[in-house]
N, C-alpha and C positions, 0 to 999 in steps of 0.2 A: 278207842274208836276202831272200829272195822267198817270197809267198803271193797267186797272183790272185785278183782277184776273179770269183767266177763266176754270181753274182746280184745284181740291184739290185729291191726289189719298193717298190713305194707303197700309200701309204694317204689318205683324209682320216679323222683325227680330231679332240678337241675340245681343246682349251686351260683355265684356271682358271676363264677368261671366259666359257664356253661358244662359242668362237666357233672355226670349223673352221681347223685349222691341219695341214699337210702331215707327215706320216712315214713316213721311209725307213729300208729294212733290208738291208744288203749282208752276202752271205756268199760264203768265198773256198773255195779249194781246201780245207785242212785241216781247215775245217767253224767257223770261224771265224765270228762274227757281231757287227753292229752296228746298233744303229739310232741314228737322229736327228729330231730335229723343232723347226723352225725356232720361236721362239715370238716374238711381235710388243707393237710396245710400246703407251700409250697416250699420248704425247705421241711424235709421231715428227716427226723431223729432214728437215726435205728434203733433203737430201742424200745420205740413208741409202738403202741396195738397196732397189730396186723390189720392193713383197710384190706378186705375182703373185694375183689372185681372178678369181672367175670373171662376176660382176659381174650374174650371173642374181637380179632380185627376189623370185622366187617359192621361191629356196630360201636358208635362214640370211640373209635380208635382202640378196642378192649378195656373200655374204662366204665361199663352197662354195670349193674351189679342188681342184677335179676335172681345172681344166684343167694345175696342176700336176704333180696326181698323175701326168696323161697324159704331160708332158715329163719327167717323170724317168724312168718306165719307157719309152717308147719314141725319144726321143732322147738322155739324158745314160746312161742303160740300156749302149745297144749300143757307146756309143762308150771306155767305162771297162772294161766285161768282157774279162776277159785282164789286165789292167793289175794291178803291184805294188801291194796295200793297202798298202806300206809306201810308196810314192812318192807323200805327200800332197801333196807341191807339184806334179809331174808331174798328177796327178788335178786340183789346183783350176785349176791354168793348163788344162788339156786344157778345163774346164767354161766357163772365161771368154771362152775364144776360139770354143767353141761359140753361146755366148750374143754374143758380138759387140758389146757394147752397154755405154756406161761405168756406166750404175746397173743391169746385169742385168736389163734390161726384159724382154727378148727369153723368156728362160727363168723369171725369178722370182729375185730374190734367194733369197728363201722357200727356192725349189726345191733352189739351188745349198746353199744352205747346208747343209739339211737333209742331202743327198748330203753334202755335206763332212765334217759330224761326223757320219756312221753310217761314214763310209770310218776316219776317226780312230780311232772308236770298235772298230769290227772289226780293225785293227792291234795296237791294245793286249789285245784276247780273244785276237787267235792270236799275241801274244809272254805269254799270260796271267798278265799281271801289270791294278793298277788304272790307269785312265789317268792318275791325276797324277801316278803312280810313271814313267810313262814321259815325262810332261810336264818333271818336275821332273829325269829321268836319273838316278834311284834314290832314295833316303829323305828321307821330309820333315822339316825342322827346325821350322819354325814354321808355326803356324794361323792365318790373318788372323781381323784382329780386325771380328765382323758391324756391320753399319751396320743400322739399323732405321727402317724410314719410320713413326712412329706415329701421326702429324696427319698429314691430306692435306689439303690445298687446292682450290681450285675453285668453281665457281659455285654458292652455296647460295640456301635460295630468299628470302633476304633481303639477300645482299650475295655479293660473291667474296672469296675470298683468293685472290691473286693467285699466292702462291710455292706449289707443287705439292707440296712434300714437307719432313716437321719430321721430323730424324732424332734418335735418341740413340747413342750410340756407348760401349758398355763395357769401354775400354782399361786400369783399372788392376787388373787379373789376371792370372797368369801362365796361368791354367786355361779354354778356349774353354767348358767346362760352366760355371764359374762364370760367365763372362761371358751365355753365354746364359739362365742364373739370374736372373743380376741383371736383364736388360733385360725377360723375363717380368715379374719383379716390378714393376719399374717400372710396362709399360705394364698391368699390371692395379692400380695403385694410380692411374697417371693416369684409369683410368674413374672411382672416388669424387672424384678431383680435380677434373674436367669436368664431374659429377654436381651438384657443392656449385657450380661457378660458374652453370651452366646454370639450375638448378634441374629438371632430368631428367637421365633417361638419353643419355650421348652415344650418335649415329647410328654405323655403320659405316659406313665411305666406300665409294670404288670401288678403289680400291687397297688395302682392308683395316684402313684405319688408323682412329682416330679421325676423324669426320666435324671440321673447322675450327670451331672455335665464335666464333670475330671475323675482323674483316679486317685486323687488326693483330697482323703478327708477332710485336711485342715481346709481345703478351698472349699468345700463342700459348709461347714459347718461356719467361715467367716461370711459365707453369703445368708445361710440362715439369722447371724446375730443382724449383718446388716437388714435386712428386712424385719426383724424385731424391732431394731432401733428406729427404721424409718418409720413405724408404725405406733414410735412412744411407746414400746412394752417395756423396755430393757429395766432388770430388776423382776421383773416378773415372771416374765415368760424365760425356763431353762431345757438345756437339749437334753437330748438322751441316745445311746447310739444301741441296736445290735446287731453284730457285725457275723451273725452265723456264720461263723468261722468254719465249722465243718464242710460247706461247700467246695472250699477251694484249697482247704488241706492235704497236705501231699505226705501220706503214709511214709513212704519207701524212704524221702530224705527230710520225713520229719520238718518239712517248711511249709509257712502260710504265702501268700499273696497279699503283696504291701505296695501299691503303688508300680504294678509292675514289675517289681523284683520278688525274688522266695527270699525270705527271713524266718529264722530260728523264732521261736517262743518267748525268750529273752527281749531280742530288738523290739517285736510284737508290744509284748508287754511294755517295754521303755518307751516307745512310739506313742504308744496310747495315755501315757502318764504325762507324757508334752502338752496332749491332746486336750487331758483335764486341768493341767495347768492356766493353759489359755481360755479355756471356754468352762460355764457353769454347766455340769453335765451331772444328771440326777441319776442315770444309772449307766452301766455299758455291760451287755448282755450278750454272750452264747462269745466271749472275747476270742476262747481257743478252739481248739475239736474237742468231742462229744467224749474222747477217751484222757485226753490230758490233762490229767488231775492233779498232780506235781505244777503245773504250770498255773492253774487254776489255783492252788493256794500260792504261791508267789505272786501272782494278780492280785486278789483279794488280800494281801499284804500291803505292796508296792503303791498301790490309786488308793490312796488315803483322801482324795478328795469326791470319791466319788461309790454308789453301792456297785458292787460286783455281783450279777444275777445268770443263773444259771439257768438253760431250758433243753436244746438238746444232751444237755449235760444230764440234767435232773428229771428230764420227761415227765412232770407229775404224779413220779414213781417213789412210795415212802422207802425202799431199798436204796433207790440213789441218792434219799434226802438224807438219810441216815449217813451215809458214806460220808456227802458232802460238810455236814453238817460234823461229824469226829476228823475230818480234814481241813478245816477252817476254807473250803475252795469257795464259800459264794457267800453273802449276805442275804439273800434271796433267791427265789424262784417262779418263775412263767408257771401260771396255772393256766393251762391247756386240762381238761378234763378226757378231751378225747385221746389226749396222748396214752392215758393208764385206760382208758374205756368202760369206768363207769362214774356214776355219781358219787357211788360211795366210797371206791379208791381215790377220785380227788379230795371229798372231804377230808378221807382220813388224811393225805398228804398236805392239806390246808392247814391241821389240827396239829399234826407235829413240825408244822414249820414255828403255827405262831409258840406252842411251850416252849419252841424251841430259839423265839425269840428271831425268827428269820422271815422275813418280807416275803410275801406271797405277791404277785402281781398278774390279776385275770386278763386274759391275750383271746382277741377273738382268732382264727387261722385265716389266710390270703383265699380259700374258698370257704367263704363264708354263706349262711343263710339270714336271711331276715328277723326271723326269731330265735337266736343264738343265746342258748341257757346260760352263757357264762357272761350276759349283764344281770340276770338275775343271781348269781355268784357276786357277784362285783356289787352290787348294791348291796344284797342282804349280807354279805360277810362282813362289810362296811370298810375296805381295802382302804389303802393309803390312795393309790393311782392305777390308772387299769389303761390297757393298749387297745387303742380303737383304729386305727389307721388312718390314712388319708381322708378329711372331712371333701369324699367323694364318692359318686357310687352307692348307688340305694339301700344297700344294707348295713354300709359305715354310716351314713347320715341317720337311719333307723336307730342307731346303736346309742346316737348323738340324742334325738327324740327321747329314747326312752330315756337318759339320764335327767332329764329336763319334765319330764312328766312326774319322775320318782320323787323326785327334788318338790314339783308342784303340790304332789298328793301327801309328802308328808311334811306340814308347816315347820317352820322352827328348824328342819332338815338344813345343814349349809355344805357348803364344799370344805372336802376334809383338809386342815389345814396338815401343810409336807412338811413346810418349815422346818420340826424340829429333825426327821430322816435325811434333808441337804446337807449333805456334806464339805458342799464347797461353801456353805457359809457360816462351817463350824469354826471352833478357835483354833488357832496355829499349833504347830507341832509339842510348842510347850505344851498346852492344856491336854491330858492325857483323858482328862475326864468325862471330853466328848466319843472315844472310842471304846 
């Protein structure tokens, strides 16, 4: 099949955050269309594609990215027109060689990306089917099951909590509505929950969630199970923590933020093994810094009851999967697409997780857009469970829609059973045969 492409046009618009983020719209011969738009995270990974801005202070605080706009329409523009929307590998290599540069300096990660899923995007319009029916190579069987970030972490104005994100996870449903049911409920029974500890009303955070009401996880996540309980889930509904460690990592003496105190990688890691003792905890992700890879396979050791998932760790990069993967450091990985910045280094890093037998887990970013390609990743790959954030805020609730539409459009479709990847409800240390 050939369809060229015969436009590529840009924009700056704005993201959840309010903050200007890049959009591109390719249209080919048969009238076909796509757009894309790069969205960026708030905990970002050095390792991750360069986001291109413009760095001007007098406009969005130097965060305008005009000069992106400029490099997609007039260099990545002239060099793709003509060219198969159906040849998205041919397109991202043609873009990475244009850009020259191993973190996509030169052009903008941002940029490439954006171009990459409007090219994606616009293949799938002019074969007009939806893209995760072309993702997946025809009809979906299962709906991953949403991840919900409800506590966020962060510097409060009386202490930090150091781990970044309390998730709940509603795996025992066959139905993606019931599950999205259930975790609504939840986190609007966690506001009176938070209410009664507090003695006010919990804050909104910056990611949407509940603002952290201590610096201690464990209080954090027995207030979570009690609003589970009180809601009749328990058994069903299980956590999930990641604690993007790199934020509050301290190079020089090599210690995390724990409550307060700096702890060595050790305590870290034993602190967190209490953590999954007490509580059903279906993954605990970004545990150390982005370089602490010795410590990262002592984790992924150690929490035998729970998956070890890596992301600034592993930035959706098949270099750092590889590593991770002849290191025994994760069981999985945050598929962020923008992190590698294009469509086709995320698949390929999709590809060698699963030969490689390692959990891939699609993560939408804290600035997020409305039509964010990685639910059509998450449906059409057909993933275990996927991270959607706080059931709050237009384009987390959008994220929640589309799951519910995919699920509607294809019958017979159920929600993917996790069951057998829980690890806290495998068999005890005897049975070797669960690991």
């Amino acid at each position: 099949m050939e369809d060229k492409i015969v436009s590529i046009r840009a924009q700056q618009i704005i993201d959840c955050k309010c903050r200007p983020a890049l959009e591109v719209e390719v249209r080919t011969e048969s009238g076909a269309v796509g757009r894309g738009a790069a969205p960026t995270g708030t905990s970002v990974g050095m390792h991750e594609a360069y986001v291109l801005r413009d760095g001007d202070k007098s406009t969005y605080n130097g965060l305008s990215v005009h000069k992106a706009v400029e490099k997609a329409e007039t260099v990545i523009g002239p060099a793709l027109i003509g060219m198969n929307v159906y040849d998205q590998r041919g397109i991202d290599m043609t873009m990475i060689k244009l850009d020259g540069t191993p973190d996509k300096r030169n052009l903008g990660g941002n940029t490439i990306y954006s171009v990459s899923i409007a090219v994606f995007r616009a293949a799938a319009d002019s074969r007009r089917v939806p893209l995760y029916n072309v993702i997946a190579g025809g009809d979906i069987q299962a709906i991953p099951v949403p991840c919900f970030n409800v506590i966020n972490g962060g510097k409060y104005e009386n202490f930090t909590q150091a781990f970044n994100e309390f998730l709940i996870v509603p795996y025992g449903t066959e139905s993606v509505d019931v599950a999205v049911e259930m975790a609504i409920t939840v986190f609007q029974k966690l506001s009176d929950v938070l209410t009664d500890y507090l003695g006010s009303k919990p804050q909104v955070a910056s990611s949407y969630g509940y603002a952290a009401p201590s610096d201690d996880p464990e209080v954090i996540l027995a207030l979570m199970k009690k609003a589970v309980d009180a809601c009749g889930y328990s058994g069903q509904i299980a956590f999930a923590l990641d604690c993007a460690s790199s934020e509050f990592y301290d190079a020089e003496s090599q210690t995390y933020l724990l409550k307060g105190q700096r702890v060595g990688s050790n305590e870290l890691i034993a602190y967190t093994k209490c953590l999954t003792e007490k509580f059903d905890l279906v993954f605990v992700e970004d545990l150390l810094d982005e370089n602490d890879w010795d410590g990262y396979t002592k984790a992924n050791r150690e929490l035998s009851r729970t998956l070890v998932l890596g992301d600034d760790l592993t930035v959706t990069n098949i270099e750092y999967l590889e590593r991770a993967y002849e290191t025994k450091a994760v069981s999985g990985f945050i598929l962020k697409p923008n992190q590698v910045g294009t469509i086709t280094e995320a698949l390929d890093a999709y590809n060698f997780a699963q030969s490689h037998k390692m959990i891939a887990v699609p993560s939408g970013r804290s600035g997020g857009v409305v039509d964010d390609v990685v639910m059509d990743f998450s449906v059409g790959l057909q993933v275990p469970f996927q991270k959607n954030g706080a059931p709050r805020s237009g384009e987390r609730i959008e994220k929640l829609n589309f799951l519910m539409r995919a699920s509607a459009r294809n019958p017979g479709s159920r929600l993917h059973d996790i069951r057998p990847l829980l690890r806290f409800s495998a068999p005890g240390p005897d049975d070797h045969s669960s690991h």
